[in-house]
TORBA-676432 format. One line per 4 residues: for each residue x, y, z of C-alpha. Coordinates in pm, whole numbers, plus 50000, padded with zeros to 5 digits. Layout:
X:Y:Z | ...
This chain:
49506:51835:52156 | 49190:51641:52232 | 48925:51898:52179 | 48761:51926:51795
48772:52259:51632 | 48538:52475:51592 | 48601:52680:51203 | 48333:52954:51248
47985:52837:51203 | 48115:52535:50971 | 48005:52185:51090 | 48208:52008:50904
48499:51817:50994 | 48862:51843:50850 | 49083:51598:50774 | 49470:51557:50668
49667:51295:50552 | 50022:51280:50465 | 50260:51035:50351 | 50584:51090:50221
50587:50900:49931 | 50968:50810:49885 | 50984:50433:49741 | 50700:50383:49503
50294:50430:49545 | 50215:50248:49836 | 50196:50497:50075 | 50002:50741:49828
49799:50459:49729 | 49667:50390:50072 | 49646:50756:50173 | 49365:50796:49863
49175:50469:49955 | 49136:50625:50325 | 49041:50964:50166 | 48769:50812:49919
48639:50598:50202 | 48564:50872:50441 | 48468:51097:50201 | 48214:50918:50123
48091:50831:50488 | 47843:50975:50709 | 48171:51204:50839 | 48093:51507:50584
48398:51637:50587 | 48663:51813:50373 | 48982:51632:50326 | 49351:51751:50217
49592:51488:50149 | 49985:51540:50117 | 50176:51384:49888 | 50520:51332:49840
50547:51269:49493 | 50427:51476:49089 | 50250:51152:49020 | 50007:51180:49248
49835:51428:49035 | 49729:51170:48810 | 49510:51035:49042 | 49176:51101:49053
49007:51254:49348 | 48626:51212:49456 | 48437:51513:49585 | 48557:51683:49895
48918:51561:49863 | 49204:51777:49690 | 49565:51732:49741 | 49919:51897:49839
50195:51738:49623 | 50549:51867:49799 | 50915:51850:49645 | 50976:51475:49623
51293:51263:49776 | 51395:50949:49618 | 51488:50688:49839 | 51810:50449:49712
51837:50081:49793 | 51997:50147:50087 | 51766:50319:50235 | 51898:50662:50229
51727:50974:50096 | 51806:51288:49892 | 51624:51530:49671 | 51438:51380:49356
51475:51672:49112 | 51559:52010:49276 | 51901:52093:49309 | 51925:52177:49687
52071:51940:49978 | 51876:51704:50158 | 51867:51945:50489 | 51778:52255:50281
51457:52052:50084 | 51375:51899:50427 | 51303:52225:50553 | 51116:52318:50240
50865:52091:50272 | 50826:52100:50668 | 50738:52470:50588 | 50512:52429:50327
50332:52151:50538 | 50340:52365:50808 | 50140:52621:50632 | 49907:52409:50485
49807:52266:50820 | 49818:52631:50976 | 49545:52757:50713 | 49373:52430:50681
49289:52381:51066 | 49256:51966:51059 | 49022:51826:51339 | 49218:51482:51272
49610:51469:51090 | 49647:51087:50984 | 50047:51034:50929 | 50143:50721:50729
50418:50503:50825 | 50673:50747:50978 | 50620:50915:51337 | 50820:51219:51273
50785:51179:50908 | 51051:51178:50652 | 51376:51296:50792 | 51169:51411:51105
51013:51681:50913 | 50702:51624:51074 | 50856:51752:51412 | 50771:52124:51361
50430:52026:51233 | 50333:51824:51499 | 50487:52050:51752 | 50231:52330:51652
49954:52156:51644 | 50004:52016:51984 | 50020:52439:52037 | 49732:52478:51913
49534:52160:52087 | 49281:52122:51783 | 49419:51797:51597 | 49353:51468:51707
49620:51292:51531 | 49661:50957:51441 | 49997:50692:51291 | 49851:50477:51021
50073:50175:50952 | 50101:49913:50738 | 50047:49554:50840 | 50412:49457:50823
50711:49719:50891 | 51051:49511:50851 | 51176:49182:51069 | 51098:49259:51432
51486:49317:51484 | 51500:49601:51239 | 51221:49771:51355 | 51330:49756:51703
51681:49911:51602 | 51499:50130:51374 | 51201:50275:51630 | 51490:50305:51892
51715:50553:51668 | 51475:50748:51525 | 51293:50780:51884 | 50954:50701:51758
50794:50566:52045 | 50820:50877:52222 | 50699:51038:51921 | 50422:50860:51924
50363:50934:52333 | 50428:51255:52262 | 50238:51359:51925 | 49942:51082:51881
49612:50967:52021 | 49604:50652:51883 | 49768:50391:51686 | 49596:50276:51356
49760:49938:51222 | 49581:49784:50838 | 49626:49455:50905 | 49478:49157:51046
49642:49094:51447 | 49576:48704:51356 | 49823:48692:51064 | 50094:48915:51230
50088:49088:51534 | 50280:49353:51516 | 50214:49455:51887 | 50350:49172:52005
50677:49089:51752 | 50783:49486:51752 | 50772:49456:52148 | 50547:49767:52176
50503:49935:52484 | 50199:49857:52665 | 50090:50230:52668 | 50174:50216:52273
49971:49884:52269 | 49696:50077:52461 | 49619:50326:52208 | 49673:50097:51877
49400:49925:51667 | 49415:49659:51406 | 49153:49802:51176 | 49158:49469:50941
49307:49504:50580 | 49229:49741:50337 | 48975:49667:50082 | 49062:49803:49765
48760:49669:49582 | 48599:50009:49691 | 48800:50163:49427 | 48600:49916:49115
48350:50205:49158 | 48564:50440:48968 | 48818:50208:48824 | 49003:50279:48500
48732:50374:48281 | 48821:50774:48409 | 49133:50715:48249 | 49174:50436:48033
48808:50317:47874 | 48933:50096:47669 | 49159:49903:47856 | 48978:49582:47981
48845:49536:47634 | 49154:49538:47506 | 49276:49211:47637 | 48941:49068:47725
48938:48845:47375 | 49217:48624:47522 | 49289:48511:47894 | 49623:48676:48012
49859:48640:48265 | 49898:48971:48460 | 50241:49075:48592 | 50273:49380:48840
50578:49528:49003 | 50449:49826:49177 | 50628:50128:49166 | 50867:50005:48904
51214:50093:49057 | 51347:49803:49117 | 51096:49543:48893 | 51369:49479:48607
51487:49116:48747 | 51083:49074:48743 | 51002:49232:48429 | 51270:49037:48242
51229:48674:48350 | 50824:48771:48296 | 50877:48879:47924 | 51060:48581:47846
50871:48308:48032 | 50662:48060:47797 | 50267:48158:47838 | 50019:47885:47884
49886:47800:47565 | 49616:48051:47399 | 49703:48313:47687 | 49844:48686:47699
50081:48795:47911 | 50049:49153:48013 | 50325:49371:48227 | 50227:49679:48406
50603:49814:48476 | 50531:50095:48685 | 50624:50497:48660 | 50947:50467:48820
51115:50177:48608 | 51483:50337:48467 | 51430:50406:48122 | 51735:50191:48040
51516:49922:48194 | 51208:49965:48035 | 51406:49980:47677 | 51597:49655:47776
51210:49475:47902 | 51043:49628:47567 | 51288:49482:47336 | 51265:49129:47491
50899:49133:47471 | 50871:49236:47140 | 50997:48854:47037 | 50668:48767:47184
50350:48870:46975 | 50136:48776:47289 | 50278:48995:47559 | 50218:49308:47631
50392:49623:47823 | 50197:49965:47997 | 50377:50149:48182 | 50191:50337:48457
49841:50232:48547 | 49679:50481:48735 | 49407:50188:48863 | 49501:49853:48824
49215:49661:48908 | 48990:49633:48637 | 49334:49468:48514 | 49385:49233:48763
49002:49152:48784 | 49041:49062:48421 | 49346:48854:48470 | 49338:48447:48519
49615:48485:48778 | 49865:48740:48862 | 50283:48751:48923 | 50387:49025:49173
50632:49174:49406 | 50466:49140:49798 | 50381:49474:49890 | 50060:49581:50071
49857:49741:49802 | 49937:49520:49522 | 49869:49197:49762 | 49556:49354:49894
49444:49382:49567 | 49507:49025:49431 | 49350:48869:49756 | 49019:49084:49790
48970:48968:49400 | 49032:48606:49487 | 49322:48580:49235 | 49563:48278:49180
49942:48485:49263 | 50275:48421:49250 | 50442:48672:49493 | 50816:48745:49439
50901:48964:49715 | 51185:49240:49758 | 51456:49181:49999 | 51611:49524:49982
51600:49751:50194 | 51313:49628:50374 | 51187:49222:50462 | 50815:49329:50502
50758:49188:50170 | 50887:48852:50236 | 50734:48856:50593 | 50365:48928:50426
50426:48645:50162 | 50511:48405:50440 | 50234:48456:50640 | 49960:48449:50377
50134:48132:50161 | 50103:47994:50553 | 49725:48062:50497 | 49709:47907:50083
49617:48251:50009 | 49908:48276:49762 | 50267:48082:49606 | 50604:48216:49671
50890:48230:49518 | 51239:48370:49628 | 51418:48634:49415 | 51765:48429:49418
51510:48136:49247 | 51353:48394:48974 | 51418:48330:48599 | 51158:48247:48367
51164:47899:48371 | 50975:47933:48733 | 50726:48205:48604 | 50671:47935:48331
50625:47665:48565 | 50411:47851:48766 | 50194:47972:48473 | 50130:47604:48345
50087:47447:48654 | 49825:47721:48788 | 49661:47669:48388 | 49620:47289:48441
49488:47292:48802 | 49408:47616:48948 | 49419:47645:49325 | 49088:47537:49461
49096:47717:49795 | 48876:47903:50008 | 48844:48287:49915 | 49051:48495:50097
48759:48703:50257 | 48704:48368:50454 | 49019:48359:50578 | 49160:48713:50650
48981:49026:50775 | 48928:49284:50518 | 48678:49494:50677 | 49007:49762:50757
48804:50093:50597 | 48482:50022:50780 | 48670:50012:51096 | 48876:50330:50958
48522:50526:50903 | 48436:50397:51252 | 48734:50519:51452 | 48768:50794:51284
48422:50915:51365 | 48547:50786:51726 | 48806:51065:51723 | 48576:51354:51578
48312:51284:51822 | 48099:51211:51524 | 47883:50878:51479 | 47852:50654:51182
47682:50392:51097 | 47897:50124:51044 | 47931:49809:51279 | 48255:49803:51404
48333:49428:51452 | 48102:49265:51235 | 48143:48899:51278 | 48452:48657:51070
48647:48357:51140 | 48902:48311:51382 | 49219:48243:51175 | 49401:48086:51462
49133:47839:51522 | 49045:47728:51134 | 49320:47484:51067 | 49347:47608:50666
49726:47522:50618 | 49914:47571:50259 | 50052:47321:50078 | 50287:47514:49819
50306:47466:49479 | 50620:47226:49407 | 50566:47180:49012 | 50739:47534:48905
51004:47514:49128 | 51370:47544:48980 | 51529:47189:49001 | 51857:47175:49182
């Protein structure tokens, strides 16, 4: 398992990634900022990503990358999955797609697998795929995770029923974590083993300003002009599946004066949903509904300040932009979001507010207060480390035996030493 293949007289290296994609974009979004990044490093190598969900054919795809899109689940609040469209049981498209990945990986030969989120993957279907490339002994493979999993209890329960850490003993060389150790360490509060600890990295956030190079002119030219005569409001709710409560109170909310508001709903909103939101902001010549935004971040560079729900991608991508935000995170099934908001209100990177205090009076609030005196802080780059896909090009050239010529540590405050508290914003909150 530790030795780098050898495909003929090729020199280049070959990567996977897989996520499987069953609540939203984030995972897909984060697989294809770690595909662009190290397809465009010093790494030259060919990369196949996985996908777990149709709509990741509307992304683009530099050079070198190209994609596997499998039979998708959908995941329910509860956390339980089933099949998204075919008509088979849960066990029988399981199986399906452990196949089909198993194939893929059989032809494709990776030097390194990078697995997103889940050790075994989705309903362990992962286990026959990792199993034969540990045959094999060509794949260096690596767990990617997110900065924040779920309350340390959760995971705990969680790691200890699904039997991940001996997945991870078992399957993986090392531990990749996209998140800064100084705002949560997740070694530490998800009591990881210290051979687990051993092997794991905090690589730092991801930057997703790498993605302004290509940015929604590929797909939508016109779009920044569009609302560039006015200053708007942006409101995002990632995937869309459960952004109604959001979407509503956002459509309805008064707008600073002389602003926009915009909504980007998401691809996954109900259709009952997106009716119900589109009707409500029609009473409101200034706002404005899109439904799924391919790249948002021409959009949210554009935007005075943005309203979101807390998960990684769509926080990573107000923060490295410096934006004013109003994070309203999900409690269901997962507290990650609310975890992340805590920590980086703790910092005055961003405002808060609860879902059980949402209505759009507080968006209002919010709005007007942020319009009268927006928060003069300093930039989150000063304050959290976002240097995550350098140290992703650098360990992953680690693992291929391949140098590049990033520094791997360059040099950033100390968090725990700076003394930057938050006071929160007290104006748009809903009087009792």
């Amino acid at each position: 398992m530790h030795c780098t293949a050898e495909h003929g007289s090729e020199s280049m290296a070959r990567i996977a990634l897989y996520s499987h994609d069953t609540m939203g974009l984030g995972h897909l979004r984060r697989n294809q900022l770690i595909a662009q990044t190290l397809a465009a490093s010093s790494l030259d190598a060919s990369i196949l990503t996985i996908a777990g969900v149709h709509e990741a054919g509307l992304f683009a795809m530099p050079p070198g990358v190209d994609r596997l899109t499998l039979p998708a689940y959908r995941k329910d609040q509860g956390g339980g999955y089933a099949p998204r469209s075919l008509r088979l049981g849960t066990a029988a498209l399981t199986a399906l797609r452990a196949q089909v990945m198993g194939a893929a990986l059989e032809s494709f030969e990776p030097d390194l697998l990078i697995v997103d989120n889940v050790p075994r993957g989705a309903l362990e279907e992962l286990n026959p795929v990792l199993e034969r490339l540990k045959a094999r002994g060509r794949t260096r493979c690596v767990l990617g995770l997110r900065d924040i999993l779920d309350s340390p209890e959760r995971v705990r329960k969680e790691w200890r029923r699904r039997m991940n850490i001996s997945a991870i003993r078992k399957y993986y060389d090392a531990v990749w974590i996209y998140g800064d150790q100084a705002v949560y360490d997740a070694t530490r509060e998800y009591a990881l083993p210290p051979d687990i600890a051993e092997k794991t990295r905090f690589t730092g956030y991801l930057d997703p300003t790498l993605r302004l190079g290509r940015a929604d002119a590929e797909l939508h030219p016109s779009l920044p002009e569009r609302f560039a005569e006015q200053p708007f409001t942006l409101c995002v709710v990632g995937g869309g599946q459960d952004g109604r409560a959001i979407g509503e109170a956002f459509v309805q909310a008064q707008l600073p004066p002389g602003e926009r508001g915009v909504l980007v709903t998401g691809p996954f909103l109900p259709p009952e949903d997106r009716r119900r939101i589109a009707a409500l902001a029609a009473h409101n010549p200034r706002m404005s509904v899109l439904g799924l935004l391919t790249e948002p971040m021409r959009l949210i560079q554009g935007a005075c300040r943005v309203i979101a729900m807390g998960g990684y991608n769509s926080v990573m991508e107000i923060l490295s932009l410096g934006k004013s935000a109003l994070v309203v995170p999900r409690d269901r099934p997962r507290l990650e979001q609310r975890i992340r908001a805590e920590r980086l209100r703790h910092l005055g990177l961003l405002d808060l507010l609860g879902s059980e205090e949402l209505d759009p009076r507080s968006l209002s609030r919010w709005m007007h207060a942020d319009a009268r005196a927006p928060h003069a802080s300093v930039h989150p780059r000063a304050q959290i480390d976002l240097l995550g896909l350098d140290r992703v090009r650098i360990l992953a050239g680690e693992l291929l035996g391949r140098a590049t010529r990033v520094p791997i540590d360059p040099p950033r405050p100390d968090l725990r030493d700076s003394g930057f508290r938050h006071t929160p914003r007290t104006d748009y909150a809903i009087a009792s």
